[in-house]
Each structure stands twice: as C-alpha cells, then as structure tokens.
C-alpha positions as CSV (number, residue, x, y, z in Angstrom):
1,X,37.9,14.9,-3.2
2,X,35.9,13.0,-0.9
3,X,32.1,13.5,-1.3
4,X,30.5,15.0,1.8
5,X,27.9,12.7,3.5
6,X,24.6,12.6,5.9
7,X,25.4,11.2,9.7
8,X,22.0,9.3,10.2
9,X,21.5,8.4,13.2
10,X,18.1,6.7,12.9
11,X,17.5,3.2,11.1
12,X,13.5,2.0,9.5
13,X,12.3,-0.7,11.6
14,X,12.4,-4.2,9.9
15,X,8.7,-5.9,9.5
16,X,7.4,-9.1,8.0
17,X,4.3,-10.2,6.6
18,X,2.9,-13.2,4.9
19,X,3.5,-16.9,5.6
20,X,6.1,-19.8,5.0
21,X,8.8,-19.6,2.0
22,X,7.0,-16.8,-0.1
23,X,6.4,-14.5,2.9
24,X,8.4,-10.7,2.7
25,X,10.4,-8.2,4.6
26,X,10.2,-4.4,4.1
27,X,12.3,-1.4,6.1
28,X,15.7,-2.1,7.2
29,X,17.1,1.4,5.7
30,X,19.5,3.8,7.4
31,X,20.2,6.4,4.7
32,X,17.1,8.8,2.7
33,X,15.6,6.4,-0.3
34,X,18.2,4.7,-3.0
35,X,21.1,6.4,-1.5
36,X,23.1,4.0,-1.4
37,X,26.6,5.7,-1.4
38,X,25.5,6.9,2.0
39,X,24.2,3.5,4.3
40,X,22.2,0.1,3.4
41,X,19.1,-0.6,1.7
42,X,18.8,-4.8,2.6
43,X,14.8,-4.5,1.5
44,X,13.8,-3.1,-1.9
45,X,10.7,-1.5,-2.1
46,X,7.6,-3.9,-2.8
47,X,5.1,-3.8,-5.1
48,X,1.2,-5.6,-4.0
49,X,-1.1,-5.6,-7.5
50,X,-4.8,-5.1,-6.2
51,X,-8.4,-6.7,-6.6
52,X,-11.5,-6.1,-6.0
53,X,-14.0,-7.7,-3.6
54,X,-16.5,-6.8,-6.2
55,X,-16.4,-5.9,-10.1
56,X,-15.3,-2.2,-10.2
57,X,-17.8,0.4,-12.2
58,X,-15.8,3.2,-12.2
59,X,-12.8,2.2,-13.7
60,X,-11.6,3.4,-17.4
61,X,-11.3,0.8,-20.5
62,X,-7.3,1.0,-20.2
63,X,-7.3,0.1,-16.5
64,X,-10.3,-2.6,-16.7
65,X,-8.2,-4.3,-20.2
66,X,-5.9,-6.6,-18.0
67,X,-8.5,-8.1,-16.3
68,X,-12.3,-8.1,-17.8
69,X,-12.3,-11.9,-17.5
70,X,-11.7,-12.2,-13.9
71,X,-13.4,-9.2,-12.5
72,X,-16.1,-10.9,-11.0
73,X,-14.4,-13.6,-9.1
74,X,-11.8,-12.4,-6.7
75,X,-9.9,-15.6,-6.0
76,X,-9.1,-15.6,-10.0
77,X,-8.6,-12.4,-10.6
78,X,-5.4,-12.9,-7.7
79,X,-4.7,-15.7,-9.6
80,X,-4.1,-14.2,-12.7
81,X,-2.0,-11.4,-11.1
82,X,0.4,-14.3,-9.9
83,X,0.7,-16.5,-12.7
84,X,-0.2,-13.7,-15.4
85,X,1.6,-10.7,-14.0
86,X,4.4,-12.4,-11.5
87,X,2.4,-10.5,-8.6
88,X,4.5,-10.5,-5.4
89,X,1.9,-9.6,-3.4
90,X,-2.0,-9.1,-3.5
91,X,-4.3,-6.1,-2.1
92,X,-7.9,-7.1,-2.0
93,X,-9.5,-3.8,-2.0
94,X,-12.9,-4.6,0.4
95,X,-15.0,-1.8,-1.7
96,X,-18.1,-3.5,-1.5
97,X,-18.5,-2.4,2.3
98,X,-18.8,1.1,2.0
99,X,-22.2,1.8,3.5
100,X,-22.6,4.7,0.9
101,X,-21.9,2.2,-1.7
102,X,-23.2,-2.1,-1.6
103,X,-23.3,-2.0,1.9
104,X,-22.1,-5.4,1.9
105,X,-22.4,-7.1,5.4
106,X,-18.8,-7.6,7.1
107,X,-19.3,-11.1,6.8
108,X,-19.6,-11.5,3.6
109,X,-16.8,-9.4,3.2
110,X,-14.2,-11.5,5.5
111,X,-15.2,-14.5,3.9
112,X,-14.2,-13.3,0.5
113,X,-11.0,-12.2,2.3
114,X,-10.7,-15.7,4.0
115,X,-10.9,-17.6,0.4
116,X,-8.3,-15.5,-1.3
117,X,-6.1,-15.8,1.4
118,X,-6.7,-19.7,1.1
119,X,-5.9,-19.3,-2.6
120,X,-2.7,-17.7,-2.6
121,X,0.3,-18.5,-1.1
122,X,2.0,-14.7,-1.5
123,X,1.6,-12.2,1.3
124,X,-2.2,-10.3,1.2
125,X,-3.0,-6.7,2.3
126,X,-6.9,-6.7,2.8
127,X,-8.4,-2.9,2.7
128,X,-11.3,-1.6,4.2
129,X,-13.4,1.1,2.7
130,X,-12.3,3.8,4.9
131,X,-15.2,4.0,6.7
132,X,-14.3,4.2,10.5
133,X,-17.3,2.2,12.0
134,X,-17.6,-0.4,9.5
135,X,-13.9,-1.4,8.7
136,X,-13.8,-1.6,12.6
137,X,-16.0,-4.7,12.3
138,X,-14.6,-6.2,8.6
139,X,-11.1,-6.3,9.8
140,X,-11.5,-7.5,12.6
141,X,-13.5,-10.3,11.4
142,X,-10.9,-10.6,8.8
143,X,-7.9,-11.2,11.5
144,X,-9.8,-13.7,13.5
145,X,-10.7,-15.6,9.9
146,X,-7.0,-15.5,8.5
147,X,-5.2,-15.9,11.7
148,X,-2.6,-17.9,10.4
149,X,-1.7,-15.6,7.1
150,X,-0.1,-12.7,9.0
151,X,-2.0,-10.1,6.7
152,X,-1.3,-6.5,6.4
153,X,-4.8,-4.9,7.4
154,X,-5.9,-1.5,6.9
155,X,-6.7,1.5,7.2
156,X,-6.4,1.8,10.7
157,X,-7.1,5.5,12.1
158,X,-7.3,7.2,15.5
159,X,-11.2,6.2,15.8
160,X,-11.0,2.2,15.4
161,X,-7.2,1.0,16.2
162,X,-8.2,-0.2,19.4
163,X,-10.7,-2.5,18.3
164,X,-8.5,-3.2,14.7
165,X,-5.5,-3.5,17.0
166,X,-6.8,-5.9,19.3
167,X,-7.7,-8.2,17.0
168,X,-4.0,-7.3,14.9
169,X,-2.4,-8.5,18.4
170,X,-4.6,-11.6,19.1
171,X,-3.9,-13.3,15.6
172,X,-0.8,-11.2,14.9
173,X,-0.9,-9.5,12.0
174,X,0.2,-5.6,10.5
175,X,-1.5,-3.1,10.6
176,X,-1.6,0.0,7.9
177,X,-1.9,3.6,10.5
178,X,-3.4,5.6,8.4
179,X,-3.3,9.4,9.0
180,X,-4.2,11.7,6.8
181,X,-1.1,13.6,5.3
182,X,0.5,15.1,8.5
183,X,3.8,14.2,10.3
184,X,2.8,14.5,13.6
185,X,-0.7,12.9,13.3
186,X,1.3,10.2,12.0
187,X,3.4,9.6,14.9
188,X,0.5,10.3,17.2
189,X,-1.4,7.2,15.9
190,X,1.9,4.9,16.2
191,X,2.5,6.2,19.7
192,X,-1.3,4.8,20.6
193,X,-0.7,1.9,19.2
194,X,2.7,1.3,20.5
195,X,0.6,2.1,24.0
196,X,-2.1,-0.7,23.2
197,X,0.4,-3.1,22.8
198,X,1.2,-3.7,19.3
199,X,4.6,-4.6,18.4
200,X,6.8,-2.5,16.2
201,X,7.4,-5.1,13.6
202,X,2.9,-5.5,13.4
203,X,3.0,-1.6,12.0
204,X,3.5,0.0,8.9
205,X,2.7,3.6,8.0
206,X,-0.5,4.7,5.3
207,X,0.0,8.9,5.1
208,X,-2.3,8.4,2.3
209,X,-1.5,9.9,-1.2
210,X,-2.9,11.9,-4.1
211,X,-2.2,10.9,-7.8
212,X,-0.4,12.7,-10.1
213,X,-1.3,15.7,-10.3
214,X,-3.8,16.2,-7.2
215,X,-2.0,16.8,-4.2
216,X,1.2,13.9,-4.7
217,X,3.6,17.4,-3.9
218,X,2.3,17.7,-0.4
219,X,2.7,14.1,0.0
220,X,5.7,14.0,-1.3
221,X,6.5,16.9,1.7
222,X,5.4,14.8,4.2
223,X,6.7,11.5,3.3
224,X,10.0,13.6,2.9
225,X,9.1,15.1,6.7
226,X,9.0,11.4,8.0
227,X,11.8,10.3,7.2
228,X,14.0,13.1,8.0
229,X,12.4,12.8,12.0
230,X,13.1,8.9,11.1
231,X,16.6,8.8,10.1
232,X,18.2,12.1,10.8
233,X,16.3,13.0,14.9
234,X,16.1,9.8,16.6
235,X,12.1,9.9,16.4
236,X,11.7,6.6,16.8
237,X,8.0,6.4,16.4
238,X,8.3,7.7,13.1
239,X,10.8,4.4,12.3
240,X,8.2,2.4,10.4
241,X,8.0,1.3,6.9
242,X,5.8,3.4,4.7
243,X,3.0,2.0,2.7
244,X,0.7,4.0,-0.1
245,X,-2.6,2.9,-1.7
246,X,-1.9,5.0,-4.4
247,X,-3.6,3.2,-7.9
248,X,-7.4,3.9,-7.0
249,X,-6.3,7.6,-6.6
250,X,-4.1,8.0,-10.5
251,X,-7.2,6.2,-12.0
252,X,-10.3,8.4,-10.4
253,X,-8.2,11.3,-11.9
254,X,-10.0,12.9,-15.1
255,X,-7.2,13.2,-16.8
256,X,-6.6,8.9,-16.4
257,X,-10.4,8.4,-17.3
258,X,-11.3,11.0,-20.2
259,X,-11.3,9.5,-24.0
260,X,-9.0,10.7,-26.6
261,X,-12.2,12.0,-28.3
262,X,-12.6,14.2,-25.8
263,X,-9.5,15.5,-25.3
264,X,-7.2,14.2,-28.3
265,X,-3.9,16.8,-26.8
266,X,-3.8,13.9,-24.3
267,X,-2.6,11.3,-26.4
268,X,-3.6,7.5,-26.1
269,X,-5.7,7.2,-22.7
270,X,-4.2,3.8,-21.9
271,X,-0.3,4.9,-22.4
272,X,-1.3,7.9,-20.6
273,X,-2.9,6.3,-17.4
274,X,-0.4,4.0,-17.2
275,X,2.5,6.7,-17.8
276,X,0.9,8.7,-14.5
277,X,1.2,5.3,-12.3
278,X,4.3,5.3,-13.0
279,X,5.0,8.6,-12.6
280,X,2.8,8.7,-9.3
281,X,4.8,5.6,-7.6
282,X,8.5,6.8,-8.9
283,X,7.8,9.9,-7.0
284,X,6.6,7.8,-4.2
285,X,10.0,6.0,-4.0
286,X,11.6,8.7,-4.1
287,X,9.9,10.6,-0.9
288,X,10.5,7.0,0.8
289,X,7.7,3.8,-0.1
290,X,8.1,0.6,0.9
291,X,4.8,-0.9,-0.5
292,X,2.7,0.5,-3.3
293,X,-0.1,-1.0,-4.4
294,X,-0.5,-0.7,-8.1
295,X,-3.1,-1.7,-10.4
296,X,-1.8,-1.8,-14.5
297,X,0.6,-4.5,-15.1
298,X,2.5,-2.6,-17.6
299,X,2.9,0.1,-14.8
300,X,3.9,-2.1,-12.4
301,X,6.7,-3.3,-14.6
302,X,8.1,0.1,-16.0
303,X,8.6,0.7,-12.0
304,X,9.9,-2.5,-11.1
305,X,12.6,-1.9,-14.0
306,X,12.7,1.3,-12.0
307,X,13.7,-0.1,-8.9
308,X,16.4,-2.4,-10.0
309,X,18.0,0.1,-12.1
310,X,18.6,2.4,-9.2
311,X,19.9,-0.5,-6.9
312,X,22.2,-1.5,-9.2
313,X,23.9,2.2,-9.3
C-alpha cells in the first residue's frame, strides 16, 4: 500500500546568522515539522540558552540553581552556558531597559551587548524589552556596535522596523518580526520590511508564545496557520524561519514558581518547571520552531534528545 502524501509546493527560506566557523543556518524545510517521509529537513531546529543584562529578581530557586554564580556578570554567565551547558547559541535578554523597570540608558545597554558579543564566538540574539520607543534606540545602537557579528535582533514590530531595519540593513544583521499571535499581521510586518529593503535571508519570524498552559494552544494554531500559507499556498511572505522567546513565559507561570509547601499535589518545583519547558518547546517544534530560546539546562537537554530522536525516525 503506498502511503498517501502532502504536494507542498512552498519551501522555508534559508537564513544565517553568526560569524566565521561556529556561525548557523536555520529554515530550508519543504514538508510540515519532522516529517520526513514527506520532503527534507537539511537544518534542525536550534536551541539559543539566554542571559540576562542584569541579575533577574523574579525568577524561582529551580530556574536561578544553574546559574547563581554568574548572574551578575553577563559575559560569564554566556560563558558558562558554552563551556558548562554546550550552548550553541546565546540570547542576551536586554531587561534592564524597560522604562517601567531600571530604565537603563540604551548605551549602557549596547555596550553590555557589544562585550558579550566580543566574548563569544557562537551566534548571539540580543532582545529588547518590548518597549517600542526604547528598543528602537537599543538595537539600533546595538547593530552599529556589533556590525561585524551578524546578530539576530529583536523584537521588531510595525512601530520601530524602519528605524530597527535600517540599521539591520546598514551592518547586516536579522531581524526577529514580532507580531503578536496572528497570521496575517505576521505577513503584514514581513511585507514592510521586504518593502524597506531587507533581504529575505536578514528575517526571521517572532509570533510570540505563551507557556504551558497560558495560551501555547492558540499559538500552536497560528504557528500551524503559517506554515500551512508557507508550504502548502505559495505565500511566500510567510516563508521565513520561526523563532519563539518562549523560557521567560513557562517561568513567570505560577504553577513554575509556587513552592511545594504551597501546593505539595505539584510535586518537586524544579522537575516540574523544567518538565513544562520541555513540554512548552516540544509543542513548539511540533507547530514549526526553528529557534527557541530556553533557559534550564536540564530542559534544554531532554529537548535536544528530543530533536535527534525524531530525525533519526
């Protein structure tokens, strides 16, 4: 019996980012995630670990563990990830510069971004805080600093790609369009920044995600959306790796923060906040990510495990 298959007609653009032998390629598909009785996969799905431009306050004992030694210097704590955790590739989360948080000036903040770039020689995502105005000025500062690192910036939205994507163009490097959880939004924002002039292989796509729990089914949805226009209608503006902050979303959850004291029908708080990582970037996969960015190592390695067991079927 031969086993009906999909005719896709659509293939996920190629893109590269970092520098020199340890840079990385994502995309390439032309079949729906992992299957690979039905077309190619050449790229698996990547995995950044992330930092902190600042030590975090919020996050639970389990998730803090890994790294209480390190949290206060950035450059070491992307050390450690490398030579600790075999880190692939680093997200420095630029936190500080929320203006409803430190505030700090964007400055500061790119020339934190410009020494861990310095540091490492694996590709770096630097994120803003999502705050239109000022991640308009940090990232662009950012670019111009590290223009010879071909960084993945972000987030990039409707109100600051012009000024983010200028400087993306100028000292090439990729951008994260973030929109937030909707198809056509999505392609809307690639579209204008296919129309400023930013190459296809400069742009990968953030439809920002929920953890476990909050939301990750409507994500899922959408992802699922995508790559269906992607790789089964020709949309060709929808043919762009996918990228998902997802580990500061699992670990705000209550359920990843609350002590077994608490709640003792939860079990062990570490195994259980690192069981929904997991669980939040498996489903992930599945809907279509290239690049999570992950924050427990033991997570991280569960899902890598993940990952090659399914390319090996």
């Amino acid at each position: 019996m031969e086993i009906p298959k999909i005719n896709y007609t659509g293939k996920i653009k190629e893109v590269t980012f970092g520098a020199g032998e340890k840079k990385i390629t994502v995309g390439g598909e032309t079949m729906y995630p992992f299957y690979l009785f039905e077309g190619q996969m050449p790229h698996p799905p990547r995995i950044a670990m992330e930092i902190y431009d600042a030590p975090p306050e919020d996050w639970p004992e389990a998730a803090l563990e890994p790294f209480k030694d390190v949290v206060n210097d950035p450059v070491a704590w992307a050390k450690k990830c490398i030579t600790a955790y075999g880190a692939e590739m680093i997200c420095l989360q630029l936190a500080s510069t929320d203006p409803n948080g430190m505030n700090r000036p964007s400055e500061e903040a790119a020339a934190i971004a410009k020494k861990v770039a310095d540091a490492i020689q694996v590709p770096l995502i630097v994120w803003g805080c999502a705050n239109d105005e000022k991640d308009s000025d940090t990232l662009r500062r950012v670019a111009e600093l590290c223009a010879d690192r071909n960084l993945v910036i972000g987030p990039v939205g409707e109100k600051n790609y012009k000024s983010i994507g200028a400087g993306a163009i100028a000292y090439k490097h990729t951008l994260a369009a973030s929109s937030p959880i909707d198809v056509n939004l999505a392609k809307q924002l690639n579209v204008l920044l296919g129309n400023l002039g930013v190459p296809d292989g400069q742009i990968v796509v953030d439809p920002t995600t929920g953890g476990l729990g909050y939301g990750i089914e409507y994500t899922y949805s959408v992802m699922e959306r995508d790559r269906m226009a992607a790789l089964t209608q020709q949309d060709e503006r929808l043919q762009f790796p996918i990228i998902c902050n997802m580990a500061k979303e699992v670990w705000k959850t209550k359920e990843a923060k609350l002590p077994q004291s608490e709640e003792p029908r939860l079990g062990d708080p570490q195994k259980r906040g690192v069981l929904m990582e997991s669980v939040t970037a498996v489903i992930l996969l599945m809907a279509g990510a290239n690049i999570l960015i992950m924050r427990h190592p033991e997570a991280i390695q569960l899902v890598k495990g993940m990952i090659g067991d399914l390319l090996k079927s």
